[in-house]
N, C-alpha and C positions, 0 to 999 in steps of 0.2 A: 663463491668466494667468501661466504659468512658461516665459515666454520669455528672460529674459535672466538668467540661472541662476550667471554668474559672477561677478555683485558682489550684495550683500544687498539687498533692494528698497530699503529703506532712504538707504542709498549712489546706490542708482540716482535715489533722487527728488531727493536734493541737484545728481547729477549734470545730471536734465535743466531741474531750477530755473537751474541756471549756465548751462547751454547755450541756455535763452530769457534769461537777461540778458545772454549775450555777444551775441545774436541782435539783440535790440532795442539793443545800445550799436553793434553793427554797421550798424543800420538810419540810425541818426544819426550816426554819424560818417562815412559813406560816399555813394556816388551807387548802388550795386547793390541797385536797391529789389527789383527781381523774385524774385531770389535769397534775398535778407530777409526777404522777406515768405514766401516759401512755411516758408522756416526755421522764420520765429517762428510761422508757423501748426502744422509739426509738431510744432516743440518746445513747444509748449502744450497740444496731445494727449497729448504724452508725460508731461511735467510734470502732468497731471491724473490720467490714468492712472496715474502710481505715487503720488501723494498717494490717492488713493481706496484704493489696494489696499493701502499702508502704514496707512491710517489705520482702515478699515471692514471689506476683505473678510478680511487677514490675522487680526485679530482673532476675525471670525466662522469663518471655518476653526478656531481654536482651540477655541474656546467649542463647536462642534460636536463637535470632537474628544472633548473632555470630556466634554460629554454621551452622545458614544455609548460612551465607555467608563464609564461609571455605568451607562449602560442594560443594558448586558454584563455588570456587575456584580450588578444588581438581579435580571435573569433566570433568574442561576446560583443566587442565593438560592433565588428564588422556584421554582424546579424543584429545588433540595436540600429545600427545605421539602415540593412534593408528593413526592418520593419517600420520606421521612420517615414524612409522614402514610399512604403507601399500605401502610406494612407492619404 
């Protein structure tokens, strides 16, 4: 999911939400449906693809983060605690 690494996912969702309404204002305003159409077919994978990973995956990358660093944390305890108990 870290293909396009130079602007924030974020930035990139708004970019390809614009890029499917210039798509479809292009479709109507114009005669180049062929061209149109595959556009607004990609740029609505795209546009979906970064609303999901803005909205769901980045989030869950987080929240993982944090748990494995709690978990890391809990461990260190809990092995300072049996060495403790071992002497």
């Amino acid at each position: 999911m870290d293909r396009f690494l130079a602007i924030s996912p974020k930035s990139q969702m708004w970019l390809f939400h614009f890029a499917l309404a210039l798509n479809i204002l292009g479709m109507v305003l114009t005669d180049m449906w062929v061209p149109m159409v595959v556009g607004a077919i990609v740029t609505t994978y795209l546009s979906i693809d970064a609303m999901v990973r803005v909205r769901y995956v980045l989030p869950i990358k987080k929240a993982m983060r944090e748990l494995e660093h709690e978990n890391a944390t809990l461990r260190r305890k809990v092995n300072d605690i049996e060495q403790a108990s071992d002497y």
